[in-house]
C-alpha positions as CSV (number, residue, x, y, z in Angstrom):
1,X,85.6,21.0,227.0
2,X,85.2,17.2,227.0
3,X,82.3,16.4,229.3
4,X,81.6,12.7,230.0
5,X,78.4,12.6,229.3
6,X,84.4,24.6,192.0
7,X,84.0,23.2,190.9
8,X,86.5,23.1,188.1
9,X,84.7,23.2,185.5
10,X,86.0,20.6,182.7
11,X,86.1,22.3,179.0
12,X,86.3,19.4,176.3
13,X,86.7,21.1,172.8
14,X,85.8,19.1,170.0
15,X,87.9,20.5,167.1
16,X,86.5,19.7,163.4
17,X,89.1,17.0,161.8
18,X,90.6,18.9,159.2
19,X,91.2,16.1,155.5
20,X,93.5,16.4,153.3
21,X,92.0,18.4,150.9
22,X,91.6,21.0,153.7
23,X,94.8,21.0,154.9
24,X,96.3,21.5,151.4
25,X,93.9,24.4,151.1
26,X,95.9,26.0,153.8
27,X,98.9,25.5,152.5
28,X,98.3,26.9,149.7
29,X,97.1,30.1,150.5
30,X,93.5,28.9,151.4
31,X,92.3,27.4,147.9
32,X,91.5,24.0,147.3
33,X,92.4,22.9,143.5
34,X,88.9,22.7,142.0
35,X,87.1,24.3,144.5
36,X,86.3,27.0,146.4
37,X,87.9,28.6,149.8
38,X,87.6,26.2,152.6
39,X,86.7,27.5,156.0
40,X,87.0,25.3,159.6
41,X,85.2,26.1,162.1
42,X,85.5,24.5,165.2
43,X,83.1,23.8,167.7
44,X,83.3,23.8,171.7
45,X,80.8,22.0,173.9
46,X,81.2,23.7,177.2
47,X,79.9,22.8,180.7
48,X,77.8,25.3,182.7
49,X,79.6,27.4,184.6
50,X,78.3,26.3,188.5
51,X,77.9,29.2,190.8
52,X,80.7,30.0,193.3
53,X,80.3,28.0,196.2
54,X,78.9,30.7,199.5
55,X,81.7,30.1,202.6
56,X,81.2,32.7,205.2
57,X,85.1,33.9,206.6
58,X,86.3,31.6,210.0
59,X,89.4,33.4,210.2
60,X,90.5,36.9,210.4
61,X,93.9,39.0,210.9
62,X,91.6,41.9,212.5
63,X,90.6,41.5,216.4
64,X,88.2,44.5,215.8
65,X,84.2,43.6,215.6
66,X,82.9,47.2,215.3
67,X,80.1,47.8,213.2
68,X,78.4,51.7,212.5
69,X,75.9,50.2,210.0
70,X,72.3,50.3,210.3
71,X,70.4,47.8,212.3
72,X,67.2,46.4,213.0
73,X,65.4,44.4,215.4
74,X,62.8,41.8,214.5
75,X,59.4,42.5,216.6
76,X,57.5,39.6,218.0
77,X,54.8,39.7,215.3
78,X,57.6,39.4,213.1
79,X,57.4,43.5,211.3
80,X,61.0,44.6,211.0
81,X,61.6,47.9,212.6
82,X,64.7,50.1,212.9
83,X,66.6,49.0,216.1
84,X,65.8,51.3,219.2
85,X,68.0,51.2,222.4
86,X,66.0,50.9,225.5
87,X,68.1,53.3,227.4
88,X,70.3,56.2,225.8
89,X,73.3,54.8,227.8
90,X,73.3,51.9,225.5
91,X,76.6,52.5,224.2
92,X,77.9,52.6,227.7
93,X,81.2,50.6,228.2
94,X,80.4,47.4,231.3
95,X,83.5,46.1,232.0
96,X,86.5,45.8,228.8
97,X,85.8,46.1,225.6
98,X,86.2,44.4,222.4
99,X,87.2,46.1,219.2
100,X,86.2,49.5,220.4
101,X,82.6,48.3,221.1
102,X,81.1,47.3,224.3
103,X,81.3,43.9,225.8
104,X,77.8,44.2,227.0
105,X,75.7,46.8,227.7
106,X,71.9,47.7,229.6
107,X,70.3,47.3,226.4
108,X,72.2,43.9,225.0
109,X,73.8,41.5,227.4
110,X,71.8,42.0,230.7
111,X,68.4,42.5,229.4
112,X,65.7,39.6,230.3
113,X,64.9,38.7,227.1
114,X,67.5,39.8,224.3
115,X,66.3,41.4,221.1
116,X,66.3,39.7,217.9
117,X,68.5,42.0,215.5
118,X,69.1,42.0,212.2
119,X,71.6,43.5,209.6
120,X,72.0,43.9,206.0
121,X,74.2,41.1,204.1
122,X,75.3,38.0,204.9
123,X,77.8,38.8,207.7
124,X,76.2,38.7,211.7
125,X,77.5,42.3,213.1
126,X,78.6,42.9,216.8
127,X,75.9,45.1,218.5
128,X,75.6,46.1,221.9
129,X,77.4,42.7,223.1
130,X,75.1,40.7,221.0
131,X,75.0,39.5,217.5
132,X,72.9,40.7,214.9
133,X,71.5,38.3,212.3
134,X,72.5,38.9,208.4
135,X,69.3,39.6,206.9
136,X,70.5,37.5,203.9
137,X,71.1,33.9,205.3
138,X,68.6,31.2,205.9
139,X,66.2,31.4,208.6
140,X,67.9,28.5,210.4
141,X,71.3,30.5,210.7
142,X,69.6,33.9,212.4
143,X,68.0,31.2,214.9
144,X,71.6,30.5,216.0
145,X,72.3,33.6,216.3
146,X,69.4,34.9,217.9
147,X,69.4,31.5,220.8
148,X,73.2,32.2,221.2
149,X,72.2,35.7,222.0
150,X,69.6,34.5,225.5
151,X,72.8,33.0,227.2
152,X,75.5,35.8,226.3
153,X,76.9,37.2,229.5
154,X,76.2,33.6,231.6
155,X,79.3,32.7,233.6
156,X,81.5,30.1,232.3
157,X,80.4,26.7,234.4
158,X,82.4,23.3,234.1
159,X,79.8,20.7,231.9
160,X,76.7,23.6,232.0
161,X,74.6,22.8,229.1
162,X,74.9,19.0,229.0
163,X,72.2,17.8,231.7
164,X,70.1,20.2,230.4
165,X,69.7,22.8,227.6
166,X,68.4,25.0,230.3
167,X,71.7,25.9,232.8
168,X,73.0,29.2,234.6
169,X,75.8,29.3,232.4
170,X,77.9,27.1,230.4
171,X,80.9,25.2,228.9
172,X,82.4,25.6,225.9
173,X,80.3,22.6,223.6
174,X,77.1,23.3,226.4
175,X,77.3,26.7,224.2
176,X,77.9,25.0,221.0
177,X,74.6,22.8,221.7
178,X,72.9,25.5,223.0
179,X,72.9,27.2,220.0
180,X,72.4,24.9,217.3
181,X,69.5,23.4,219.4
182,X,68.0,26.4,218.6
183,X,67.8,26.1,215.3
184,X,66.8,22.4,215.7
185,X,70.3,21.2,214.4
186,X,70.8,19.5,217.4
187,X,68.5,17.3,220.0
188,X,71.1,16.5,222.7
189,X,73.6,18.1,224.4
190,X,77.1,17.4,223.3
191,X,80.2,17.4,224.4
192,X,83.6,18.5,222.2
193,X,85.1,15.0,221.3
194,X,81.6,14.5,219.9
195,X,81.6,17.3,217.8
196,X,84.7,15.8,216.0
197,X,82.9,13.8,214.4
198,X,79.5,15.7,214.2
199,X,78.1,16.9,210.8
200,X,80.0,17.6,208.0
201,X,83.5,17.5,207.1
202,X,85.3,21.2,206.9
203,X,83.9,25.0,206.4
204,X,80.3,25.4,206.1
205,X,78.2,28.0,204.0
206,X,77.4,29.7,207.3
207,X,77.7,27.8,210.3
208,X,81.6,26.0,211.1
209,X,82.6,24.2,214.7
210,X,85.7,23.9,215.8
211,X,86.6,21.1,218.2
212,X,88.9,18.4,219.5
213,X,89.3,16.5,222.6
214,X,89.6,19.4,225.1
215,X,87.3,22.8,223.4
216,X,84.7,23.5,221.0
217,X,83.8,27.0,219.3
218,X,81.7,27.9,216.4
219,X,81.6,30.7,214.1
220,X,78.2,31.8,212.6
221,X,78.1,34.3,209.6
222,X,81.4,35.9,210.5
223,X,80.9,36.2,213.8
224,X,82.9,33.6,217.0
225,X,80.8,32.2,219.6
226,X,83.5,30.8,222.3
227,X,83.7,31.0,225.8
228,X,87.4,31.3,225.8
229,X,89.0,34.7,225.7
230,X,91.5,33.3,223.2
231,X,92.6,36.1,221.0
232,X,89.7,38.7,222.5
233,X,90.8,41.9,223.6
234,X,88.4,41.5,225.9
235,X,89.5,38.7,228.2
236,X,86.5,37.7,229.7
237,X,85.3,34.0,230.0
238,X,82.0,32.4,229.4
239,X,79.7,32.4,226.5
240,X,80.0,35.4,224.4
241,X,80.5,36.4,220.6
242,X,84.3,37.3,219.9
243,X,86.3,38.2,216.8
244,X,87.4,35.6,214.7
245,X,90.5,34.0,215.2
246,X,93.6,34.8,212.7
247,X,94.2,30.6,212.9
248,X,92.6,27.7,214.0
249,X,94.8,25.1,213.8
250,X,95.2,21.8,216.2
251,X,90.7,21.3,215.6
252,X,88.8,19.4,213.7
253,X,86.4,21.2,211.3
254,X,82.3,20.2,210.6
255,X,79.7,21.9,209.8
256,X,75.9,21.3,210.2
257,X,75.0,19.8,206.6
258,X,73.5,22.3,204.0
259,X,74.8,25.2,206.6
């Protein structure tokens, strides 16, 4: 929504120049006249092998986001704990749902102030209408996660998010800047022909926007934040996490840079 406002690795071999006195050796069943059995050996300088490059998955055939594994919830003197619904109706269905788990939820999506969960890996899990941060990603990318989280369930609002971080719900790139203010990635709102041009060119390691002229959505460890219901069973606008899309053609791809 436009608001005004790997490395291949390069293997020289360097191969011992065989003379003439070699080469006769071989021909000759391996004895040089003279002398004694002559053995090449050849050498190979090779490069380092460079480590696989991390790129978290930004598209997916599956529309399902259920997850059964186990999660936690960071407390605010910062122990990790196993994660404890408030309320045993926490599994509840509100409204649609999405891949078999619930869109939101008494626990997730409509408390005050949304817990800060956490999952093993280096995938963000779909819990009670919220994301759950991978345990193994930088401490910047469960921050995304975790300030995406506080405005999940906010209606969808034409330009909310651009006067001000602080709205009662949002557009699609007031959610995008929302979240990577967060994190600090981002000082001022911005609108989606901005983030054309914003960061880094293509996927990144965790974090990947998607924009052009007219939308902007970002996926984060695996995870879609969009406010459009496009290919989300559960058809409901506004900022939410969604499954990721099988394509994303017709957008430009950045990235935050190092994320």
């Amino acid at each position: 929504m436009r608001v005004s406002t790997l490395s291949a690795i390069f293997c020289s071999s360097v191969f011992l120049a065989v003379g003439a006195p070699s080469a006769l050796a071989a021909s000759t069943g391996g004895a040089v006249a003279g002398g004694t059995t002559a053995t090449a050996t050849p050498t190979a300088a090779t490069a380092p092998t460079a480590p696989a490059v991390h790129l978290d998955p930004v598209t997916a055939r599956s529309r399902s986001v259920a997850y059964k594994g186990p999660v936690y919830e960071k407390t605010v003197t910062g122990e990790v704990v196993p994660y404890q619904p408030l309320t045993p109706t926490a599994t509840a269905q509100v409204g649609a749902t999405t891949g078999g788990s619930p869109v939101s939820s008494p626990v997730g999506v409509t408390a005050d102030t949304k817990p800060e969960l956490l999952v093993p890996g280096t995938l963000a899990r779909y819990v009670d209408g919220l994301a759950a941060a991978p345990m193994s990603v930088p401490e910047s990318v469960q921050q995304i996660v975790w300030t995406a989280n506080q405005i999940i369930g906010l209606p969808y609002i034409y330009g909310g998010g651009h006067a001000s971080f602080t709205s009662p719900g949002y557009d699609c790139s007031g959610t995008v800047s929302f979240a990577l203010h967060g994190a600090s990635l981002l000082t001022t709102p911005m609108d989606s022909s901005e983030f054309t041009v914003w960061g880094s060119h293509g996927p990144g390691r965790y974090v990947t926007v998607f924009a052009n002229g007219g939308h902007a959505y970002m996926t984060v460890a695996g995870l879609r934040l969009d406010t459009s219901a496009a290919d989300d069973p559960s058809s409901q606008q506004g900022p939410r996490w969604r499954p990721l899309r099988p394509a994303n053609a017709e957008f430009t791809v950045r990235h935050p840079l190092g994320f």
